[in-house]
N, C-alpha and C positions, 0 to 999 in steps of 0.2 A: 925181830921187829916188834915194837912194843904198840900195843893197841892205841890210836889217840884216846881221849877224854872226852865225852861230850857235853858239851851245855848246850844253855837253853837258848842261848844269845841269838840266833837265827833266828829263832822261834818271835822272843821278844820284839826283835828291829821288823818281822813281820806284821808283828800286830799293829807297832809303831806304825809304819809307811798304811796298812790299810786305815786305821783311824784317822793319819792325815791326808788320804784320801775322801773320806767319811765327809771331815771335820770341812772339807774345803767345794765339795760338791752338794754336800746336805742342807749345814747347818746355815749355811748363808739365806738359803731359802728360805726355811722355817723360822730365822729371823726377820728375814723383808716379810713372811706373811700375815706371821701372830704378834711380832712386834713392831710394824711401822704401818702397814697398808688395812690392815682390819682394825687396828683402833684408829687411825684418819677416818676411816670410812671408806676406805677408797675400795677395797673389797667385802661384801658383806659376810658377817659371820657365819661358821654353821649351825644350823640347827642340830642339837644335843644329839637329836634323835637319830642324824645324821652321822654325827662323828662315833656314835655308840654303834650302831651298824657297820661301820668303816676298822673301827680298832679292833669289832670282835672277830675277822676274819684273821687267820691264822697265821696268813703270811702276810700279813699287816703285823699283824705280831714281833713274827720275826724279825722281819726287817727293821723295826725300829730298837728290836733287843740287839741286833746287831750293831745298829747304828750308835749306842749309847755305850756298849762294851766295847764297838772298837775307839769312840773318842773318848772313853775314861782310860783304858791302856795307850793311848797316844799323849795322852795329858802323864800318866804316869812315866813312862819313859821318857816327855823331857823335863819332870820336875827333877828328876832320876841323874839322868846327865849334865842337869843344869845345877845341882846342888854340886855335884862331886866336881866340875872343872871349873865351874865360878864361885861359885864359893870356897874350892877347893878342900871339899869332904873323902875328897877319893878312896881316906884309908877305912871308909864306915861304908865302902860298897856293899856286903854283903848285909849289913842292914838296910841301910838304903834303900836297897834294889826291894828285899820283903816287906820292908813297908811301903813302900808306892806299888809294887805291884799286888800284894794282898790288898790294899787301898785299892785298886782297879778292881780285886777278884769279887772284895764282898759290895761295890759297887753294882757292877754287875750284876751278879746273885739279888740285892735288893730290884734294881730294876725286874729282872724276869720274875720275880714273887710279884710283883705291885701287877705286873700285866696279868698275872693267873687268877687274880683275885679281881681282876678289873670284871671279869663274866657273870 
């Protein structure tokens, strides 16, 4: 019996399905609240002072590096599948796939520096 092979592919369509979890319970909000209901007026803004006390607690942190790593890998995996079967690039997969998903990693990596440096 010969060992199977493994890839990353689980791993990837993971990130995927979480990010578009992420992407469809988060981002909707913090669109209605920083782009349409706070510049109406219709909520008022924070005070600086506010959101500086707010972002420096740690799982505020977290949670928003999550939130930005898992919708940059969900954005990566369907630029990813969307380039190889409509555009029909399928035989450049194994580029492909490292450039959208190194695109996600140093993504990422940029957000979590910007938040350490935010203190």
């Amino acid at each position: 019996m010969t060992p199977r092979k493994r890839t990353p592919e689980p791993y990837l369509w993971l990130l995927f399905s979480g990010g578009g979890v992420v992407a469809a319970l988060v981002l909707p909000v913090l669109v209605l609240l920083f782009g349409v209901l706070m510049p109406l007026g219709v909520v008022d803004w924070p005070a600086a002072a506010h959101l500086r006390a707010l972002v420096d607690h740690v799982l505020v942190r977290v949670a928003l590096a999550a939130v930005v790593v898992l919708c940059l890998f969900h954005a990566a995996h369907r630029l990813r599948f969307t380039s190889e079967e409509l555009l029909g690039l399928g035989r450049f997969d194994r580029l492909i796939a490292v450039v959208c998903y190194g695109g996600a990693l140093a993504g990422g990596i940029v957000a979590v520096r910007m938040m350490t440096y935010m203190s």
